[in-house]
Every structure is written in structure tokens, then in C-alpha cells.
C-alpha beads as a LAMMPS data file, in Angstrom:
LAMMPS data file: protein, C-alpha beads

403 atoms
402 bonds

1 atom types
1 bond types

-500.0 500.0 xlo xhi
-500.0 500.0 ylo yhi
-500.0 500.0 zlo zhi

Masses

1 110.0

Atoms # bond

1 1 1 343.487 429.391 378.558
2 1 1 344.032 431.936 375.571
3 1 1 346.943 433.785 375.285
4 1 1 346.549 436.863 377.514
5 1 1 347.184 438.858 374.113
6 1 1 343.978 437.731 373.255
7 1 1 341.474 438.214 375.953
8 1 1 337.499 436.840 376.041
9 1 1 336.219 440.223 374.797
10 1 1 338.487 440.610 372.190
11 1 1 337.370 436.916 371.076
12 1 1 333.978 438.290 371.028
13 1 1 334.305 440.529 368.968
14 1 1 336.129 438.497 366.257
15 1 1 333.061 436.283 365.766
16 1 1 330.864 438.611 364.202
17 1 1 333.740 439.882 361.807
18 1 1 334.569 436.341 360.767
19 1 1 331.086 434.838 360.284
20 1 1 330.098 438.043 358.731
21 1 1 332.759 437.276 356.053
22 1 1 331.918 433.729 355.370
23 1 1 328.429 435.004 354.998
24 1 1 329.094 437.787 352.524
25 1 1 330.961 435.396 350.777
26 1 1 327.867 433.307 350.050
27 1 1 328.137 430.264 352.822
28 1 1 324.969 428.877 354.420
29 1 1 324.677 430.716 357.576
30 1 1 323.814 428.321 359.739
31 1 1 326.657 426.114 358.401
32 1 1 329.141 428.950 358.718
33 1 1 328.310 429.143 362.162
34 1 1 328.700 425.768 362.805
35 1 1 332.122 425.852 361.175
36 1 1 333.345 429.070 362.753
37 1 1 332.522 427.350 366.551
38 1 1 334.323 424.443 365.520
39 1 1 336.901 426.650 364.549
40 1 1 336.946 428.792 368.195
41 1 1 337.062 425.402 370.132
42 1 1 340.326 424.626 368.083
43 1 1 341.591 428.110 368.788
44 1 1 341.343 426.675 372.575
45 1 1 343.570 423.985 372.106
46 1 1 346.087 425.675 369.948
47 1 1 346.814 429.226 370.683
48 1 1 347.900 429.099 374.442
49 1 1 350.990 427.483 372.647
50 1 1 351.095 428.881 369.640
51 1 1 349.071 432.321 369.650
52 1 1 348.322 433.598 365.513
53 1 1 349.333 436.881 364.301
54 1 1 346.085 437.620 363.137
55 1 1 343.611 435.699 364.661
56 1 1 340.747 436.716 362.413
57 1 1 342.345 435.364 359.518
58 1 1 343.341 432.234 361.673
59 1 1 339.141 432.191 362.496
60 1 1 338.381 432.249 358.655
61 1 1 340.535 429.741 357.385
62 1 1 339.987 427.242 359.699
63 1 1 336.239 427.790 359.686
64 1 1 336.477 427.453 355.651
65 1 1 338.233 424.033 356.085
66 1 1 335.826 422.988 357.943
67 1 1 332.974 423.811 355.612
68 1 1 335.017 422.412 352.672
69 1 1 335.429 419.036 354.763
70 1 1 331.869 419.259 355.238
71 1 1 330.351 419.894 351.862
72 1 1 333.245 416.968 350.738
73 1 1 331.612 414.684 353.272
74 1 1 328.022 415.143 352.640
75 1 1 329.337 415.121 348.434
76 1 1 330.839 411.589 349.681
77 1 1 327.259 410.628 351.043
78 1 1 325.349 411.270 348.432
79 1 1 327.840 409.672 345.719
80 1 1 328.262 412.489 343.455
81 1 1 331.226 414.435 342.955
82 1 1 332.873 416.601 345.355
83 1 1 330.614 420.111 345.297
84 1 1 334.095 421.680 345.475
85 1 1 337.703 420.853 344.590
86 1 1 339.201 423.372 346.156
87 1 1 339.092 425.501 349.224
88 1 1 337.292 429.223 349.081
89 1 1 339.905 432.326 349.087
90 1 1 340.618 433.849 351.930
91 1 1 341.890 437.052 352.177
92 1 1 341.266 440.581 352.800
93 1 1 337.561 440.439 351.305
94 1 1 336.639 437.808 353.727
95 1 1 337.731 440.115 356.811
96 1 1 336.376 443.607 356.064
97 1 1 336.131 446.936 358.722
98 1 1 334.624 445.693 361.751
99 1 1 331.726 448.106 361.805
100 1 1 331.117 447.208 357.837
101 1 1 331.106 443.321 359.030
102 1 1 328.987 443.621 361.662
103 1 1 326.850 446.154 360.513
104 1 1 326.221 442.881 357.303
105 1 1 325.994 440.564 360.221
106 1 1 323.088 442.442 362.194
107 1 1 321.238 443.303 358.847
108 1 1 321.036 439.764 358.167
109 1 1 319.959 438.459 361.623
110 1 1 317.463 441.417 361.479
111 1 1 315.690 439.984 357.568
112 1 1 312.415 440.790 357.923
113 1 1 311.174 437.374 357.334
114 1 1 311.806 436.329 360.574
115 1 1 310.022 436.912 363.474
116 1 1 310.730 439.888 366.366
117 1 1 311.852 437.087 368.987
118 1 1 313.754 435.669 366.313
119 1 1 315.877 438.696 364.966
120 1 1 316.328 439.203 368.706
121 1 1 317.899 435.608 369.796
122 1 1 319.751 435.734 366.612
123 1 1 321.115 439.299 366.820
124 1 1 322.317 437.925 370.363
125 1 1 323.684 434.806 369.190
126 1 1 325.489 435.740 366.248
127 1 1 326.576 439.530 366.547
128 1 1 326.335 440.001 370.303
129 1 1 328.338 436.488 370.823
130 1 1 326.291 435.216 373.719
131 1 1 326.026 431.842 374.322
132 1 1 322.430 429.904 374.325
133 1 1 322.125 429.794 377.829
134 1 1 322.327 433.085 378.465
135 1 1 320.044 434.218 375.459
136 1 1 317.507 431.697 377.058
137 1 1 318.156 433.243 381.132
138 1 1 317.730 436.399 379.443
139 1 1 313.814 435.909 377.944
140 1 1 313.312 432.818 380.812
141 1 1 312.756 430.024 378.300
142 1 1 314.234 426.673 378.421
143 1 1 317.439 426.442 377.026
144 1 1 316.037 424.010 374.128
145 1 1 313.376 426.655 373.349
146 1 1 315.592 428.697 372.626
147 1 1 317.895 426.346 371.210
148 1 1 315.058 425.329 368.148
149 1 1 314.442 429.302 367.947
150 1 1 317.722 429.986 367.123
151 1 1 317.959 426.935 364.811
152 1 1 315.173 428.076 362.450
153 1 1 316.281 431.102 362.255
154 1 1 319.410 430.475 360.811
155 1 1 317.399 427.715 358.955
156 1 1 315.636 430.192 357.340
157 1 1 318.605 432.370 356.388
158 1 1 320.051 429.255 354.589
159 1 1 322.413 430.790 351.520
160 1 1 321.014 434.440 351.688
161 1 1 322.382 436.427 349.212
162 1 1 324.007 439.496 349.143
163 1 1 321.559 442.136 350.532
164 1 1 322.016 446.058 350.303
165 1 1 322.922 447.840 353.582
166 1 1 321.515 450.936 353.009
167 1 1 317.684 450.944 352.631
168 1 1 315.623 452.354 354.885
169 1 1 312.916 450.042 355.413
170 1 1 316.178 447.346 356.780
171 1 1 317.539 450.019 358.990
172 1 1 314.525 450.573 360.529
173 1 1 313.984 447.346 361.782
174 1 1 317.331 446.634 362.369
175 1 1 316.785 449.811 364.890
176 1 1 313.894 447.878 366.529
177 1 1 315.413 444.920 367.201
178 1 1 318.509 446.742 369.158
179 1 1 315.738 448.805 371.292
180 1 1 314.387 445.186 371.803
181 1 1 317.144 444.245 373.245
182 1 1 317.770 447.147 374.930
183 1 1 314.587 447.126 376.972
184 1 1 314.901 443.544 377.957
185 1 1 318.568 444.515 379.552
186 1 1 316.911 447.644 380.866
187 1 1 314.274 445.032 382.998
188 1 1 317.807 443.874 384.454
189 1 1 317.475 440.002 383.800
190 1 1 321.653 439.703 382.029
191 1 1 323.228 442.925 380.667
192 1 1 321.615 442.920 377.564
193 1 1 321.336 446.942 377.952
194 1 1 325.123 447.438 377.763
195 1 1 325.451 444.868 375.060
196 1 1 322.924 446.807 372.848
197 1 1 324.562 449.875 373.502
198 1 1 327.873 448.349 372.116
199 1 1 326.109 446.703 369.282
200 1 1 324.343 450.397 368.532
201 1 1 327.686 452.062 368.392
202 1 1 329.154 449.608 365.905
203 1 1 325.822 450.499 363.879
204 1 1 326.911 454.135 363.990
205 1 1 330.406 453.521 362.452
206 1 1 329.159 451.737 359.756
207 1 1 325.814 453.971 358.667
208 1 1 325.297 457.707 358.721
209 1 1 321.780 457.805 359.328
210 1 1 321.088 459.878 362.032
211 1 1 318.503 457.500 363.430
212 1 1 321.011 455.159 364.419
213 1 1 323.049 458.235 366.388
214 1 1 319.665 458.830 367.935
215 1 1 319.163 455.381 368.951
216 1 1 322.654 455.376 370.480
217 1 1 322.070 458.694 372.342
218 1 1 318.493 457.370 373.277
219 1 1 319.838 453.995 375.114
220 1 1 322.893 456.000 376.641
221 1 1 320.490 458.863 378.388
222 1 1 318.395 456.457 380.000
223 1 1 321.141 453.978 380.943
224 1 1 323.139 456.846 382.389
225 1 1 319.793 456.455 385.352
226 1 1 320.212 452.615 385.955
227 1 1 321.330 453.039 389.167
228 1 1 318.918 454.803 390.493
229 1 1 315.975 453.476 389.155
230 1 1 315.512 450.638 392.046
231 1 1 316.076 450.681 396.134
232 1 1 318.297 448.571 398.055
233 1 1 315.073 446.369 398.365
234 1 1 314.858 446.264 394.676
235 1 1 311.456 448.100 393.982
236 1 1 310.873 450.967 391.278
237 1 1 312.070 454.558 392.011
238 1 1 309.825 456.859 389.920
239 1 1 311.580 459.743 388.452
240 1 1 310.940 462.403 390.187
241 1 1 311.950 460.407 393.586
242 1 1 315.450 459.314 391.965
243 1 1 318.664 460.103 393.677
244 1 1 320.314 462.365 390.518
245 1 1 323.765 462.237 391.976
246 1 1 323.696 458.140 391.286
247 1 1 322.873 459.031 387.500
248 1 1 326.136 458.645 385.177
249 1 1 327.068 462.158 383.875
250 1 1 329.811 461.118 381.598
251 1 1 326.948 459.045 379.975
252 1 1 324.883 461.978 379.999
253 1 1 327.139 463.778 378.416
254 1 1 327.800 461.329 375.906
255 1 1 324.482 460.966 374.754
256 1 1 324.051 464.917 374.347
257 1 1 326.914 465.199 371.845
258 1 1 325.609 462.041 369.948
259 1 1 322.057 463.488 369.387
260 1 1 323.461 466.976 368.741
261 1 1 325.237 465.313 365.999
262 1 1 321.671 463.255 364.573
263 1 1 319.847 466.529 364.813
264 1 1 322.290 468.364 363.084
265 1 1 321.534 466.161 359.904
266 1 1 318.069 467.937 360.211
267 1 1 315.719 464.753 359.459
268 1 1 314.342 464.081 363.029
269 1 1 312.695 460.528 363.504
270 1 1 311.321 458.947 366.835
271 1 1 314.948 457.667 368.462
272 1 1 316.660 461.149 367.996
273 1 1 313.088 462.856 369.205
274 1 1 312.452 460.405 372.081
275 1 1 316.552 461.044 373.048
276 1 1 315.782 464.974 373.081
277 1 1 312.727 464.130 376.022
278 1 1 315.476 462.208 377.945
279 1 1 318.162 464.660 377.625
280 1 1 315.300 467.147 379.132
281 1 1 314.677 465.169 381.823
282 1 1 318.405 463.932 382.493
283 1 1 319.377 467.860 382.333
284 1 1 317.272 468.944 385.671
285 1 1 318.825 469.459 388.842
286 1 1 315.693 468.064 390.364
287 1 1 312.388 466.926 389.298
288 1 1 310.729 470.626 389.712
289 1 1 313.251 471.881 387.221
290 1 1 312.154 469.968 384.738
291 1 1 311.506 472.100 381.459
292 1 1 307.957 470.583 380.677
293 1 1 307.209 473.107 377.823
294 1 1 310.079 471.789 376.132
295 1 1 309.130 468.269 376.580
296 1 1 305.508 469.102 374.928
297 1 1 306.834 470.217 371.766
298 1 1 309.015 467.377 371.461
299 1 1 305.854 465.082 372.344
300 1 1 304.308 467.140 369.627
301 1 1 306.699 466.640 367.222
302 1 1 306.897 462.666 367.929
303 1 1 303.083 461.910 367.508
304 1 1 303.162 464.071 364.233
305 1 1 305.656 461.071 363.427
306 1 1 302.644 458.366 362.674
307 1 1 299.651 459.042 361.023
308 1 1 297.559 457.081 364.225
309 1 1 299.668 457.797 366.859
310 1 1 297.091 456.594 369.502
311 1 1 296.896 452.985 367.995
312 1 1 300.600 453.206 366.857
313 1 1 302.380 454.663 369.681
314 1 1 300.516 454.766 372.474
315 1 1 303.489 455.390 374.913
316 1 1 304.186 458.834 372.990
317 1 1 300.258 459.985 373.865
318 1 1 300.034 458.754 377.153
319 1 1 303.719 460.682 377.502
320 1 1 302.093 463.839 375.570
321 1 1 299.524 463.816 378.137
322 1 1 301.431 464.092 380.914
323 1 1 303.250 466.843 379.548
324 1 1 300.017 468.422 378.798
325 1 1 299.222 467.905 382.420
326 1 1 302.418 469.767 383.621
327 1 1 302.106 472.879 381.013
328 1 1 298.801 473.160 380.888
329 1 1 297.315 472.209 384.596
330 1 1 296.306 468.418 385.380
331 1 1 292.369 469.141 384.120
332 1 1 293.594 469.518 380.543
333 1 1 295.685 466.735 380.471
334 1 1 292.935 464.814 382.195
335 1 1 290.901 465.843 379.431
336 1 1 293.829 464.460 376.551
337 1 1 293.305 460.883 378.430
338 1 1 289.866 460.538 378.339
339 1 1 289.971 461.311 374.556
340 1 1 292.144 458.280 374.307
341 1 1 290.008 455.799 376.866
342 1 1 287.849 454.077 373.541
343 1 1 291.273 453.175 372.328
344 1 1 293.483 452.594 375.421
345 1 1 290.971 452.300 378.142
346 1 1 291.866 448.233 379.225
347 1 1 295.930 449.678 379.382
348 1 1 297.582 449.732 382.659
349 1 1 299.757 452.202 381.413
350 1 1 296.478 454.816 380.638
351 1 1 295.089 454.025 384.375
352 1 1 298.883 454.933 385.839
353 1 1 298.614 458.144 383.902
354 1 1 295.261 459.018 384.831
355 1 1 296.381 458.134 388.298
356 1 1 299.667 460.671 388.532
357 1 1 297.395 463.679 386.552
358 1 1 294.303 463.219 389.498
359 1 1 297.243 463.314 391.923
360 1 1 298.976 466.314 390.101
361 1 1 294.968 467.983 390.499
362 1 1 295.087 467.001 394.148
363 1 1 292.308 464.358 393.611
364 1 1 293.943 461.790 395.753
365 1 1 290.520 459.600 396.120
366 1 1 290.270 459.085 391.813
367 1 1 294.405 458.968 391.674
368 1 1 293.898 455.691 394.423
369 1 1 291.791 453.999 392.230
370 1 1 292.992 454.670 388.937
371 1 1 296.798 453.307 390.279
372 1 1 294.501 450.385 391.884
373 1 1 292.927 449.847 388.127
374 1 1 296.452 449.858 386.452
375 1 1 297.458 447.680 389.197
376 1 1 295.254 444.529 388.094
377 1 1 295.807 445.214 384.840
378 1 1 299.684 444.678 384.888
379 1 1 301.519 441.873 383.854
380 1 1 305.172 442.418 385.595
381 1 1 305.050 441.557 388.994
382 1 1 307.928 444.661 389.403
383 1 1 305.310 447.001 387.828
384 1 1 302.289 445.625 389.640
385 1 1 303.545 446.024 393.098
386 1 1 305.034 449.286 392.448
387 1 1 301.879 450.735 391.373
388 1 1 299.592 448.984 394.452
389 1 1 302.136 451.157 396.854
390 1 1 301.199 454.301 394.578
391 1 1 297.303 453.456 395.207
392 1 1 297.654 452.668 398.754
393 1 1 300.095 456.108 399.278
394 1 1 297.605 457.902 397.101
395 1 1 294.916 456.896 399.172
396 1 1 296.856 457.821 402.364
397 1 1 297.863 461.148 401.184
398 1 1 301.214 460.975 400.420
399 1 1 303.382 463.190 398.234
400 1 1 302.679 462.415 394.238
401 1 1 304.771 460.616 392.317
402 1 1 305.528 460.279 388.671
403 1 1 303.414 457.645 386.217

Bonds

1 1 1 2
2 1 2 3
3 1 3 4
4 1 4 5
5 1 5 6
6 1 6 7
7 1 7 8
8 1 8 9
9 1 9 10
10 1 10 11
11 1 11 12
12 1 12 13
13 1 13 14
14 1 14 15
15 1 15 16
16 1 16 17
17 1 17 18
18 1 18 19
19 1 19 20
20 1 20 21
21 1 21 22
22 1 22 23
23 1 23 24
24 1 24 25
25 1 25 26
26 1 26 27
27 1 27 28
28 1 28 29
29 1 29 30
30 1 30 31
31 1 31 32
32 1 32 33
33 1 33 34
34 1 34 35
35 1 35 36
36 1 36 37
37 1 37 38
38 1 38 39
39 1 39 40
40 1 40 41
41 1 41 42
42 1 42 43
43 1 43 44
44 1 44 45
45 1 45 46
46 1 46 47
47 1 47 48
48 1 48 49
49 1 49 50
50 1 50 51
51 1 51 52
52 1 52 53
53 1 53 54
54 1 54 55
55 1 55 56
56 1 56 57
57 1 57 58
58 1 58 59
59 1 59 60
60 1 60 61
61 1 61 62
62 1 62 63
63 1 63 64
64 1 64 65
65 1 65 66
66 1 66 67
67 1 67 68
68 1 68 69
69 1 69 70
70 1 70 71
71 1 71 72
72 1 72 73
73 1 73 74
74 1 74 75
75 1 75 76
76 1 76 77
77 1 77 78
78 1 78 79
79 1 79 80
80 1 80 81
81 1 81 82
82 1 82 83
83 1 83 84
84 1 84 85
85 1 85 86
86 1 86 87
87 1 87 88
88 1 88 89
89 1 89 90
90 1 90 91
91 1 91 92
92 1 92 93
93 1 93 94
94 1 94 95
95 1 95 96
96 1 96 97
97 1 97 98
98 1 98 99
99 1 99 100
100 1 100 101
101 1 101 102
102 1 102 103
103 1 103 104
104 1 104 105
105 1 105 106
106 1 106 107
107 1 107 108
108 1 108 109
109 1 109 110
110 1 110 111
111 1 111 112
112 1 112 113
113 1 113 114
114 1 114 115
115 1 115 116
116 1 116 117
117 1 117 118
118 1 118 119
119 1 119 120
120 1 120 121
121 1 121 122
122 1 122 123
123 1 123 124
124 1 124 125
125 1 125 126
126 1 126 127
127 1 127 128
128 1 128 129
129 1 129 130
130 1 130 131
131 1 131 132
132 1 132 133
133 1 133 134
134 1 134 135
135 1 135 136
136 1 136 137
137 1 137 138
138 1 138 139
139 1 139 140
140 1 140 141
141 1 141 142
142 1 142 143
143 1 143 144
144 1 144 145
145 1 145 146
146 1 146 147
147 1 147 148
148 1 148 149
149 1 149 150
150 1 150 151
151 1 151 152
152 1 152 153
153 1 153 154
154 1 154 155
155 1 155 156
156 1 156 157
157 1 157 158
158 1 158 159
159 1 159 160
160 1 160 161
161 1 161 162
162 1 162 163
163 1 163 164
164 1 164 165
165 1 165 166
166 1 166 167
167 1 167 168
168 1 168 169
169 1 169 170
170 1 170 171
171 1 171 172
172 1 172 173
173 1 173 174
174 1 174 175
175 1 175 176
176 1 176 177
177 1 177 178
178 1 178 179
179 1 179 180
180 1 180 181
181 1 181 182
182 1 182 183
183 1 183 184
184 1 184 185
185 1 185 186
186 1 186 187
187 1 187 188
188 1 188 189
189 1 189 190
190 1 190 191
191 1 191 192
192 1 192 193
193 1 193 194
194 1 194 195
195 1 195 196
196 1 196 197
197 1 197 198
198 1 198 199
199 1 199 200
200 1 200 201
201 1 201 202
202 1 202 203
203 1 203 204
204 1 204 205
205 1 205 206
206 1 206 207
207 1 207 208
208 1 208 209
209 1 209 210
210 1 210 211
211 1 211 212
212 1 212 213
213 1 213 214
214 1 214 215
215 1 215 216
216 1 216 217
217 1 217 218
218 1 218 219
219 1 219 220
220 1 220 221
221 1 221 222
222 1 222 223
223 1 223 224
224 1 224 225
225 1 225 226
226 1 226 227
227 1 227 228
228 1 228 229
229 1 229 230
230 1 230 231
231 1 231 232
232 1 232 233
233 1 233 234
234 1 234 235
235 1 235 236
236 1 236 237
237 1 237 238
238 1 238 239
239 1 239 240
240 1 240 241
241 1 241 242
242 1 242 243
243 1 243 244
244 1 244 245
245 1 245 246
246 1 246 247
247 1 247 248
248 1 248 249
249 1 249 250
250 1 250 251
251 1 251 252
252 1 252 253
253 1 253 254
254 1 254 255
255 1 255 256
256 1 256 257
257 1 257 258
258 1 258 259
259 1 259 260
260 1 260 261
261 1 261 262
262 1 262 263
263 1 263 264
264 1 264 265
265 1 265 266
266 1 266 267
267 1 267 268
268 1 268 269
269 1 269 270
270 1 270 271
271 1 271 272
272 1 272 273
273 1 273 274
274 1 274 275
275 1 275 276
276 1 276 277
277 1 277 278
278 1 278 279
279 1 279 280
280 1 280 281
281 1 281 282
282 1 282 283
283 1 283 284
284 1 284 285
285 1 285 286
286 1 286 287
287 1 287 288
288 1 288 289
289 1 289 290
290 1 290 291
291 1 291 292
292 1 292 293
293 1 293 294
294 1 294 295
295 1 295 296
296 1 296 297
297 1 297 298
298 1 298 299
299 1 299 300
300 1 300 301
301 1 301 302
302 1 302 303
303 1 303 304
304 1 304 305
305 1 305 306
306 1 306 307
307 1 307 308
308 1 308 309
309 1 309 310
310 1 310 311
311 1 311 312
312 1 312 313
313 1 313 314
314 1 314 315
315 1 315 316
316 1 316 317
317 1 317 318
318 1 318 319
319 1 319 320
320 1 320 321
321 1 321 322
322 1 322 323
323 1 323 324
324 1 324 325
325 1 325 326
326 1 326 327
327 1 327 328
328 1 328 329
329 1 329 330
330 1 330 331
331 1 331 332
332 1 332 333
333 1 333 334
334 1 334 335
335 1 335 336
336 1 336 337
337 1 337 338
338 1 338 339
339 1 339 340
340 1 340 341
341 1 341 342
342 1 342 343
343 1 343 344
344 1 344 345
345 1 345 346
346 1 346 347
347 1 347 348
348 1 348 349
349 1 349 350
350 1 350 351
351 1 351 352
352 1 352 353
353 1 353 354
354 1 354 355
355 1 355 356
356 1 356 357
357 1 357 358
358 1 358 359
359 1 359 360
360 1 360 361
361 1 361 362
362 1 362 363
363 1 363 364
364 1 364 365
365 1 365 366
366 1 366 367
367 1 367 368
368 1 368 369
369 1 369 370
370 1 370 371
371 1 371 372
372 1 372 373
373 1 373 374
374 1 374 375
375 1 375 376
376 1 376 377
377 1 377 378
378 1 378 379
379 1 379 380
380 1 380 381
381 1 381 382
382 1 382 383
383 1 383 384
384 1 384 385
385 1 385 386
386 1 386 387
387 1 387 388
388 1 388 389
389 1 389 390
390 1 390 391
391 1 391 392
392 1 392 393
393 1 393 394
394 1 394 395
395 1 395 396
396 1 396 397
397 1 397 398
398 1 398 399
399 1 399 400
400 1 400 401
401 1 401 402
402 1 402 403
């Protein structure tokens, strides 16, 4: 076992460091990797007896042996001279700040050549530090599957070179791919949530683009709910029905100073707009003191975002509409669906909303059948049931509930 100095989190978090250095300094990445778990599994047999004063260092060097022995070898193989005579330095520039290191680790797992599912086993593998197996339990794939994903990936990463941190167009997706993994923790398969969250605040000591404080603020408000969002039997809570006092206020909290601090920049974008309609809803006592006039504007403001929100975000109109619904009375927010049905019409989600706004109007006969439409059109089981009980209360009269 590792010295108690040194405990499994803490070795965590020195993989993305170290392989971020090797990779900065030019090495193949998928070689570096290779090298750096060689170099962990000799950490195992060595430091219960004689622990390093600074393991990260310890990490790098042995992990740049190894890739010198390797490019020797393969030199050896192909009967030419050694690619190298001598190992690479290591030193201070190979082990940087932590954020700054893995910050250059999740822009590079996040290149924009690779595919979504890609950036998002790779993000996981390399920066988050989780093994295969648990990448694959995660998205329920074979453990091969996601094995060979992982593999090309790095495959097609092979001697990147130096790439600047700072442009917009990276951030962004490097953005998406946390919220990615995010919402595939937030479906509660392994505790991907929490591990985007952690990855999300290293992203916010290493940039100052508000987006990313908005991102962080966004994942932390909705988090601070994950407790309440199922019953002992497992099956979604709406919002409205949630027990508040199981809701994390210290998360709350949290997530309100870190998107006062985005919006204080004063260049909004969707994460720190989307994080203002959860601190709205997070900030009522109860469901009826929910501040739906502020929620609209901040809908408003986040479908002026995209120039065709309905085909580009249809989860902001289908929100908007809702809000419309509460502000305005359920008839006129009726009325913002059924402008979008040409578009989103064969959507479960635009059936669930139609059903909650007929309920909100007292129509419980068209808010039955609308939840019974959604219902067939659903793909997770989770959703699906939920919304047949919402037909089949709807249809008995019960009390509404939220979409």
C-alpha cells in the first residue's frame, strides 16, 4: 500500500500534472501515457518503503525513462541509430501549476478533431484519472469498447503540438465536454457529477473567462438538489414536489458567489445565464415562491444567445415556455408551444411541456394525453415511467406537477 502521506486521491491528482508535462514537452500522448502507468505501478512497489519527496517529479522521471527505453528499443528494431542519446530534462518546466497542467491536459483531450464520446472517455481517462472500467460502467459499453475508443483517441493525438489555451472557440468545447460529463453523473450511473465539478473548478483557476465560473456555478446549483430528486423507490421527484430541506445550502451558496463573480465580468453566455434560472429556482422557499418573472427574462436573454434557438436549443424554448405559462397564464404559453410543434412536434420533451401547461389551465383530459404522447416517445426507462404516472395522475385528477 502507498505511504499514508500519499493517499489514492492525492495520486489522482498527480497524473494529470505529470502527463500534462510530458505532453507539453512534445511526447506522443498515447506513449506518455503508457509510460507514466508504467511509472505509477512502480510507484506501488517502491514507495511503501521508500516514499519520494516529491512524487511528481519521481512520476516524470521515471515515466521519461521509460519512454527513452522505449524509443531506444523500437531504434534497436528498426536498425538505425538510437532516436535519442540522452534522456529529456526534467525539471520545473515539466511540472507546472496544477490548474495550468491540467487546464493543457483537458484542452488537449477536448481537440476538436475528435469526436463528443471521445473527448468525453478521454477527458475521464486522462484528466479525471478513472480507470477503463469505470469509464465503460459509466456509458454501459463493454469494457473493450471502450478500451479501442480510448485508444484512437489518443491515436489521433499522436505528437500534438503545442496548442494555445486561450481561444475561444477551444474553451467552448472544452465547456461542453465537462457538462457532458456532468449530465451523465447527474443520471447517477458512477459519480461522474462530482468529478466534473472538480475538473470545472481546476478550469476556473487556470482561465478567467467567466463562462467557465458559470459552468462551475451551473453544475454546483443543480447538484446542491441530488438528493432530492428521486424517492426511496428510486423514481423522479419533479421540482415542485422536492423535499427543499434535503437540497445542499452550502452548495447553494457556493454557486451564488461563483456566478456573482461571472456576471460581474459583464459578458453573459448560456452557463452563467442557465446558472442565474437555477439560482431562481434553488432560492424559493417552496415551489409557489418561485420568482417566474425573473426566470422569463433570463429565458429571454438565453434564446437571444443563438440565432435559431428552436433548432439550436430547444431545451431553452421549451423552458421559455413554461415560464411564459407561469407569467403570462397557461393559454399563452400554450400558444409559445404550438409555434414550436413543426420543429419539435416528435420530442417527448415538447409533449411533457404541453402536458404540465394543460394541467397549469386545468385541462386535465389534454394534460393525460399529452404526458401519455411524451411517454412513448421517451427513450430512458427512468423518464418514461415517470411521465406514464403523470398521465395516469393527470387523468385521475391529481395535483399538477412540474414538466
Amino acid at each position: 500500500m502507498i505511504d499514508e502521506r500519499l493517499d489514492e486521491d492525492a495520486l489522482r491528482a498527480l497524473v494529470p500534472r505529470v502527463l500534462a508535462g510530458l505532453v507539453r514537452r512534445g511526447e506522443d500522448f498515447d506513449a506518455a501515457e503508457d509510460a507514466l502507468q508504467e511509472a505509477l505501478l512502480e510507484a506501488l512497489r517502491v514507495w511503501p518503503e521508500h516514499p519520494p519527496r516529491d512524487p511528481a517529479a519521481w512520476l516524470a522521471t521515471v515515466a521519461t525513462r521509460r519512454l527513452v527505453d522505449a524509443r531506444r528499443s523500437e531504434a534497436a528494431r528498426q536498425r538505425r541509430e538510437a532516436a535519442t542519446s540522452a534522456e529529456p530534462r526534467v525539471g520545473g518546466d515539466v511540472i507546472t501549476e496544477e490548474g495550468d497542467d491540467t487546464l493543457f491536459l483537458l484542452f488537449c483531450c477536448c481537440h476538436p478533431d475528435l469526436a463528443p464520446a471521445s473527448q468525453v472517455a478521454l477527458t475521464l481517462r486522462a484528466v479525471g484519472g478513472l480507470t477503463t472500467r469505470e469509464i465503460a460502467d459509466a456509458f454501459y459499453v463493454p469494457e473493450a469498447t471502450m478500451a479501442q475508443r480510448i485508444s484512437r483517441a489518443k491515436r489521433a493525438l499522436a505528437g500534438p503540438p503545442a496548442r494555445r489555451l486561450d481561444q475561444p472557440g477551444d474553451l467552448a468545447v472544452v465547456l461542453r465536454v465537462l457538462y457532458l460529463v456532468y449530465t451523465a453523473g447527474h443520471a447517477g450511473r458512477v459519480d461522474l457529477a462530482r468529478e466534473a465539478i472538480r475538473l470545472a473548478r481546476q478550469l476556473t483557476l487556470a482561465t478567467e473567462e467567466p463562462e467557465a465560473r458559470g459552468l462551475l456555478a451551473l453544475m454546483l446549483l443543480n447538484h446542491a438538489r441530488r438528493r432530492a430528486r428521486r424517492d426511496s423507490e428510486g423514481r423522479i421527484v419533479t421540482l415542485d414536489r422536492q423535499d427543499r430541506g434535503l437540497w445542499d445550502t452550502r452548495e447553494i451558496g457556493e454557486g451564488v458567489r461563483v456566478l456573482q463573480s461571472a456576471l460581474a465580468v459583464q459578458r453573459p453566455g448560456r452557463y452563467q445565464v442557465e446558472a442565474a434560472i437555477a439560482a431562481l429556482h434553488d432560492d424559493a422557499a417552496s415551489a409557489e415562491e418561485t420568482d417566474w418573472p425573473q426566470i422569463l427574462a433570463w429565458y429571454d436573454d438565453l434564446v437571444a444567445l443563438t440565432d435559431d434557438p428552436v433548432r439550436q436549443d430547444p431545451a431553452a424554448v421549451l423552458g421559455r415556455a413554461v415560464a411564459v405559462g407561469h407569467v403570462h397564464g397557461a393559454a399563452a404559453g400554450l400558444g409559445e408551444t404550438g409555434r414550436l410543434r413543426e420543429v419539435l412536434g416528435d420530442r417527448h420533451r415538447w409533449h411533457a411541456v404541453r402536458g404540465y401547461l394543460h394541467e397549469l389551465d386545468g385541462d386535465l383530459p389534454a394534460a393525460g394525453a399529452a404526458y401519455a404522447d411524451a411517454a412513448r416517445r421517451a427513450t430512458d426507462v427512468a423518464e418514461r415511467d415517470h411521465l406514464v404516472r403523470q398521465a395516469a395522475r393527470a387523468r385521475a385528477g391529481g395535483p399538477p406537477s412540474s414538466a
